[in-house]
C-alpha positions as CSV (number, residue, x, y, z in Angstrom):
1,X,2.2,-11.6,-18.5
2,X,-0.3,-10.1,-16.6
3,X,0.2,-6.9,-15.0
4,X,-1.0,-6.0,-11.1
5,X,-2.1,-2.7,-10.2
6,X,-3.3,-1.5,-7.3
7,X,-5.0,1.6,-6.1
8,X,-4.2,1.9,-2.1
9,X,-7.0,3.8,-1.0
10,X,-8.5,6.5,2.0
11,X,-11.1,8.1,2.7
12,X,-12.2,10.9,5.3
13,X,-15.9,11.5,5.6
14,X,-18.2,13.7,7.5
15,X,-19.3,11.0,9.9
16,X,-18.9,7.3,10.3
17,X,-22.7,5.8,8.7
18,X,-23.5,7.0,5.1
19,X,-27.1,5.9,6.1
20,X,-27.3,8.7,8.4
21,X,-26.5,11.1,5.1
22,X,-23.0,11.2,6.0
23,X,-20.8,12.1,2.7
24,X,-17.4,11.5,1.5
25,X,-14.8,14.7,1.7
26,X,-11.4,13.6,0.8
27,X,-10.3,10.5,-1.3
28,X,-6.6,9.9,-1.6
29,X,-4.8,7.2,-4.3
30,X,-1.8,5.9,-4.3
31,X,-0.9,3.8,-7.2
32,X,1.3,0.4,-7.5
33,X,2.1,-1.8,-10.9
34,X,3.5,-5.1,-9.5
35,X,3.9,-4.3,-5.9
36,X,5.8,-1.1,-7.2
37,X,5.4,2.5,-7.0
38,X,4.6,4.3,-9.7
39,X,4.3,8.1,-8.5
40,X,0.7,8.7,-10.1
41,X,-1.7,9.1,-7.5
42,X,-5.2,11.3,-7.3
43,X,-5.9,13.6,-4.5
44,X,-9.3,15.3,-4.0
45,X,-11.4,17.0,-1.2
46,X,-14.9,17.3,-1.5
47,X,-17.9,19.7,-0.7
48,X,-20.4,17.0,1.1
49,X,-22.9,19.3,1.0
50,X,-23.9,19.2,4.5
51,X,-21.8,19.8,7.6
52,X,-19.2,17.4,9.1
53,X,-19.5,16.2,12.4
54,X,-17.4,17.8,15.2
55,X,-16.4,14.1,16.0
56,X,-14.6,13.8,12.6
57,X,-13.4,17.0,12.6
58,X,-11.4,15.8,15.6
59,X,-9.9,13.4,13.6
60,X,-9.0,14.8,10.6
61,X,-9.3,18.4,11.1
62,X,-11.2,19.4,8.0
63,X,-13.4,22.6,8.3
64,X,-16.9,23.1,6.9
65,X,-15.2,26.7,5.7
66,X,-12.1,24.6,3.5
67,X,-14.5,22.2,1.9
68,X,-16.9,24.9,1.2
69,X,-15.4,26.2,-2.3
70,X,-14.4,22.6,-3.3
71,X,-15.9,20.6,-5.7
72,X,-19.1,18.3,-5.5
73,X,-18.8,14.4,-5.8
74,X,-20.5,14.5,-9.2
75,X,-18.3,17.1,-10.5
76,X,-15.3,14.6,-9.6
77,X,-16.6,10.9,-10.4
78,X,-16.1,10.4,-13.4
79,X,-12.3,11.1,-13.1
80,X,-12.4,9.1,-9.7
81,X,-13.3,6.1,-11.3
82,X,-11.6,6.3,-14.3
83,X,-8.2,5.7,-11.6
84,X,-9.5,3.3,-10.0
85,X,-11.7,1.4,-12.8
86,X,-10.1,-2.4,-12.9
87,X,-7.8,-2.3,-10.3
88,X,-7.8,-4.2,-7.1
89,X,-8.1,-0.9,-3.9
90,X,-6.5,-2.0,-0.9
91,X,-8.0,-0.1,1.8
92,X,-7.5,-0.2,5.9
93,X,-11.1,-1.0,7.2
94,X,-12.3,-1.4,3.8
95,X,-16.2,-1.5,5.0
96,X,-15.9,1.7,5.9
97,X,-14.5,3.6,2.4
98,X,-16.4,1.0,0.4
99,X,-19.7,1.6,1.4
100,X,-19.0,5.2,1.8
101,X,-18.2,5.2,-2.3
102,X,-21.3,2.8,-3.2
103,X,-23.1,5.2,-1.4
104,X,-21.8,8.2,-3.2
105,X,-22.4,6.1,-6.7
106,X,-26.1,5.3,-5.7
107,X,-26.7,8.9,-5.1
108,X,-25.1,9.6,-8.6
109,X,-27.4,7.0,-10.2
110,X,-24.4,6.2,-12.0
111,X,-21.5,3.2,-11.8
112,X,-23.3,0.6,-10.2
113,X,-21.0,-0.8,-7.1
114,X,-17.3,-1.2,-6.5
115,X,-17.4,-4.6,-6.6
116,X,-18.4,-4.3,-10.0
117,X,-15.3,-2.9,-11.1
118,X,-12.7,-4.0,-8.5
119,X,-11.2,-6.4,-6.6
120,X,-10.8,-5.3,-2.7
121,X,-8.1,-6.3,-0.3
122,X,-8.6,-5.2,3.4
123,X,-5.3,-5.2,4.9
124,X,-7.2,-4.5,8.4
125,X,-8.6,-8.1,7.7
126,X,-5.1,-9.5,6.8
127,X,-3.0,-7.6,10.0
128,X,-5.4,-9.3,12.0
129,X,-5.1,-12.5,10.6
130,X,-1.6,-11.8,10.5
131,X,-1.2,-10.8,14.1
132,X,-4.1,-12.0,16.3
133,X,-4.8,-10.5,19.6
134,X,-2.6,-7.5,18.1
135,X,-3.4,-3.8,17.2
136,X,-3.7,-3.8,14.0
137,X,-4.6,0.2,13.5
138,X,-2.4,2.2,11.0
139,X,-0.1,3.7,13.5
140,X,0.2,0.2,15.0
141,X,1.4,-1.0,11.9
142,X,4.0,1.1,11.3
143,X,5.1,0.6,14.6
144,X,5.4,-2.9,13.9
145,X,7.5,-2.5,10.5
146,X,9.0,0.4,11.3
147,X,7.1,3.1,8.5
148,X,7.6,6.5,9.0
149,X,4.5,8.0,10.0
150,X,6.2,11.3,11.8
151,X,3.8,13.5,10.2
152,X,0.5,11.7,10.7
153,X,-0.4,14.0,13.2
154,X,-4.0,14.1,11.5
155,X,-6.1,11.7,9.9
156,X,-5.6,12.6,6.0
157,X,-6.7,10.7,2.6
158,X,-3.9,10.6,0.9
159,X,-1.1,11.0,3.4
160,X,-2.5,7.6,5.1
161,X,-2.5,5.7,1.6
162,X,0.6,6.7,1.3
163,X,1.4,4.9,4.4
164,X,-0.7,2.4,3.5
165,X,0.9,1.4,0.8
166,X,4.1,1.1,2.4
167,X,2.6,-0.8,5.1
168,X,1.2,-3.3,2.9
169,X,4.4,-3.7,0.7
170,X,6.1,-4.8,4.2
171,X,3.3,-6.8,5.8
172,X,3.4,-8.8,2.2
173,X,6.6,-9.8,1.3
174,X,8.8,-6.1,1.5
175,X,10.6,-6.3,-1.1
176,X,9.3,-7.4,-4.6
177,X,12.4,-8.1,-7.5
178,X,15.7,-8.0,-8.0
179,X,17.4,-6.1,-10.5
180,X,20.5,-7.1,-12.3
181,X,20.2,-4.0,-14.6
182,X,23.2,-1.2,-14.7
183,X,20.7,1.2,-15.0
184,X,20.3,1.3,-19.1
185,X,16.5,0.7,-19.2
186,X,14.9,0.2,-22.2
187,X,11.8,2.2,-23.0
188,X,9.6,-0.5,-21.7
189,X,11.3,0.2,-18.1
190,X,13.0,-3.8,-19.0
191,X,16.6,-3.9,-18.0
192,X,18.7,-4.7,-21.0
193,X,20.0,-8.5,-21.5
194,X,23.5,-8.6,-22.6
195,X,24.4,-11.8,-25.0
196,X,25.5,-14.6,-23.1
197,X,29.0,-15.1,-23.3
198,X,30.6,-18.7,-22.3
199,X,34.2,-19.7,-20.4
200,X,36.5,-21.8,-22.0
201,X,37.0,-25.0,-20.6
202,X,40.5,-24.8,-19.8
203,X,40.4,-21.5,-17.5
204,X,42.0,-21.9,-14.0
205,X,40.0,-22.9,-11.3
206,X,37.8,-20.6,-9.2
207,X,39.2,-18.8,-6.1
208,X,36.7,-19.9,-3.6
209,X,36.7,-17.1,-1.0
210,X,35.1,-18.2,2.4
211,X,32.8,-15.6,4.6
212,X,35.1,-14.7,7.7
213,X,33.4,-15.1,11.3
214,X,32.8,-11.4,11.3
215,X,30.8,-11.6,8.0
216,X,29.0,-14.7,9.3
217,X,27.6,-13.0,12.3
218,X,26.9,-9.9,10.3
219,X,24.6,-11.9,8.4
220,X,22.9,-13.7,10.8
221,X,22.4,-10.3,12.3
222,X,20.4,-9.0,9.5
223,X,18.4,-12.5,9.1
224,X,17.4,-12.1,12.6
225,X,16.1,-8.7,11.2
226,X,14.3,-10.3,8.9
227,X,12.7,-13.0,11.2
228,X,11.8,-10.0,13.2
229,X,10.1,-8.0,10.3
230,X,8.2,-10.9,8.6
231,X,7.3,-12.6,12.0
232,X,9.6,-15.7,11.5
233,X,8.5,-16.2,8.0
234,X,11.8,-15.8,6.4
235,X,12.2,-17.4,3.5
236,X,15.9,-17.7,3.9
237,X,15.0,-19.8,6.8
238,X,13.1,-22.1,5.3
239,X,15.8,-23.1,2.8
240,X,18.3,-23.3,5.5
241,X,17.3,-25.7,7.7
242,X,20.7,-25.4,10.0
243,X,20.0,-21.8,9.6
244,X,17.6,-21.6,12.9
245,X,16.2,-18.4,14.5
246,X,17.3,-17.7,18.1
């Protein structure tokens, strides 16, 4: 079986056009193996070598002084892209960090393009399509799904791919598998599958036990949650036709 990963992805830069010299700063990487966390992530700021703009500054408050004993871009590539090498980056705006990497590889000499070696999904380009006629900025979005974002008081790399990511996981779907497992894990991380065992055919019947009105509305309570979360796209809904949204 194939196996997803996914490197959600942020930048901050100096500026906003890497033709104007403008130079990445801070990349942040938050990694996800089937639409599920893994906790390995990679974190970096950056001397651009030039001075950042007072316009980005603004945004993400990072000072010429802090990036000036950091390390160069092409002291750090090679570990860079050896995290995200093969996965598919899922990026806010994804333009904007993708060109701002190419243009750190072309400097390099070295890589080629990100294309080259990942897929890209803008999740800009899917809240929009998503939610027309909607903001579909990161604070928007967690607005909309309800993702902390309490201390995003600043534009930062990784703190906003770590929003990201949560973002994404609830604009696609939320949540991802179901787990029957007591919490014995085998070393592959698979839960255990105990042996089958089989009821005689002469056991007595099966009490059926029927949902009482207070559990009924209680669920349809939290399915109107869901409707609102996934904008009506409910996939309870859909295999319960007499099961209609109010």
């Amino acid at each position: 079986m194939r196996v997803l990963r996914q490197i959600v992805l942020d930048t901050e830069t100096t500026g906003l056009e890497p033709a104007e010299g403008h130079r990445i700063i801070e990349i942040g990487c938050v990694e996800l193996v089937d639409r599920r966390h893994t906790g390995r992530h990679y974190h970096q700021y950056i001397n651009p070598e030039r001075l950042v703009d007072a316009g980005a500054m603004a945004v993400h408050g990072i000072t010429n002084e802090f990036l000036a004993d950091k390390p160069k871009f092409a002291e750090i590539a090679d570990a860079f892209f050896e995290f995200i090498n093969g996965a598919e980056l899922v990026i806010h705006n994804a333009a904007f960090d993708v060109g701002f990497i190419n243009h750190e590889f072309n400097l390099l000499k070295r890589f080629g393009t990100v294309g080259e070696h990942c897929s890209v999904l803008d999740t800009l380009l899917m809240a929009r399509k998503k939610h027309p006629g909607q903001k579909n900025n990161l604070d928007a979005l967690c607005r909309r799904y309800e993702i902390d974002n309490s201390q995003r008081e600043l534009h930062g790399a990784l703190l906003d791919a770590q929003i990201l990511a949560d973002v994404y996981l609830a604009m696609t779907g939320g949540q991802t598998a179901l787990s029957f497992s007591s919490g014995d894990e085998g070393q592959s991380g698979a839960a255990s599958v105990a042996t089958v065992q089989r009821f005689s055919d002469n056991r007595a019947p099966l009490k059926v036990i029927r949902a009482s009105q207070a559990e009924i509305e209680a669920h349809e309570q939290y399915v109107q949650l869901l409707d609102k979360r996934s904008s009506g796209n409910t996939v309870y809904r859909k295999y319960s036709p007499s099961s209609e949204p109010n």
